[in-house]
C-alpha positions in Angstrom: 20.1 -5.4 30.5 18.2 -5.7 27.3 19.7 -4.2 24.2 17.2 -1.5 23.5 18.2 0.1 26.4 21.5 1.1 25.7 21.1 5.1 24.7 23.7 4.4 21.7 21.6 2.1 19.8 18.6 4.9 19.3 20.7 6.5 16.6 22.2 3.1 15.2 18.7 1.6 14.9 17.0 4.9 13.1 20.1 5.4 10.4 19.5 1.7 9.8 15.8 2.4 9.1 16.4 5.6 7.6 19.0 3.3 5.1 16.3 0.9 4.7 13.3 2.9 3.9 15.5 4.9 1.6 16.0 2.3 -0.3 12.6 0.6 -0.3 11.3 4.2 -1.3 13.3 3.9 -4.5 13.1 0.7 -5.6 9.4 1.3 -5.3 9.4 4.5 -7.0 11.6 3.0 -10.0 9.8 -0.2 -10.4 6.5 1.6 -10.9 6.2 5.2 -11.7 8.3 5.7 -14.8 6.1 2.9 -16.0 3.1 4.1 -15.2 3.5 7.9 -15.7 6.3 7.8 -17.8 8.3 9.8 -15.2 12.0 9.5 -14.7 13.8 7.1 -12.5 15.0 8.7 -9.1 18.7 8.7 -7.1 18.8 7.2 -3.0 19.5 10.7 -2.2 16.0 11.6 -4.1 14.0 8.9 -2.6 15.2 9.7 1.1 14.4 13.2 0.3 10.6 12.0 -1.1 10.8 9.7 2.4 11.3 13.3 4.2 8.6 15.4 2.1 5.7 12.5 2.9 6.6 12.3 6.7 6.6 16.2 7.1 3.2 16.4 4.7 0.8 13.6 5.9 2.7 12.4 9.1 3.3 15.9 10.7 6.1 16.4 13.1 5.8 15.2 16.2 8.5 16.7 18.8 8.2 16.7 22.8 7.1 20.3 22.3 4.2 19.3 20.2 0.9 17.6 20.9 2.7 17.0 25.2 5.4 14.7 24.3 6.1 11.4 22.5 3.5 9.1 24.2 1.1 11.5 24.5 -1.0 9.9 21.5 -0.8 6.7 22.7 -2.1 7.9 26.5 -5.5 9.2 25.3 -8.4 7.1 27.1 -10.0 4.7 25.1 -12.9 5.8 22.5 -14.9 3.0 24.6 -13.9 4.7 28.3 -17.0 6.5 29.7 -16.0 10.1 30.0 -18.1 11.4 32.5 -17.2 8.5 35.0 -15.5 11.1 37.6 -18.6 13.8 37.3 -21.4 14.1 40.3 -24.6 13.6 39.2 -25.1 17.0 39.3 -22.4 18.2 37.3 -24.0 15.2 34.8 -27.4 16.5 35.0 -25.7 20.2 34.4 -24.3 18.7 31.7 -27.1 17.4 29.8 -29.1 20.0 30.1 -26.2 22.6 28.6 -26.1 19.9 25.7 -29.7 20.2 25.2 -29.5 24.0 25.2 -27.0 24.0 22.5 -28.0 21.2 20.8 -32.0 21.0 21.1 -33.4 18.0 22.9 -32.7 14.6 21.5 -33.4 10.9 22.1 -30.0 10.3 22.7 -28.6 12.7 24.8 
């Protein structure tokens, strides 16, 4: 049975990252901020904290409940996958023509 498998190591593996990043976070911010900005040097505690504040302000929070689950962002159909490949030509032609009403005609369309 492979190892990532077992349901006990989910929690093991993400307080080991959460550890890890923590740390990384810090050393980071103490090696170079005060330096540059003259601010003071932060705790572990802090820099898990600042870890926590970045994820929830430019990585959002992405729940099951959110967004249709934890995959769902990695099930969309490729920006290269022709989406009208299940349409009639009729609905097609309908189609182009409501694009043209909104949009005026075009070369492209």
């Amino acid at each position: 049975m492979n190892a990532w498998r077992k349901p006990y190591l989910i929690p093991v593996f993400f307080a080991l990252a959460l550890l890890v990043l923590g740390g990384v976070v810090m050393l980071l911010w103490n090696t170079l901020i005060p330096m540059i900005t003259g601010w003071s040097a932060i705790t572990y505690v802090q820099a898990i904290g600042l870890l926590a504040l970045c994820r929830i302000l430019f990585g959002g929070l992405r729940t099951p409940c959110a967004g249709g689950g934890w995959k769902s962002h990695y099930r969309s159909s490729a920006p290269w996958a022709d989406p009208q490949k299940d349409l009639s030509e009729e609905e097609r032609a309908r189609l182009k023509a409501e694009w043209k009403r909104r949009c005026g005609p075009s070369d492209h369309c």
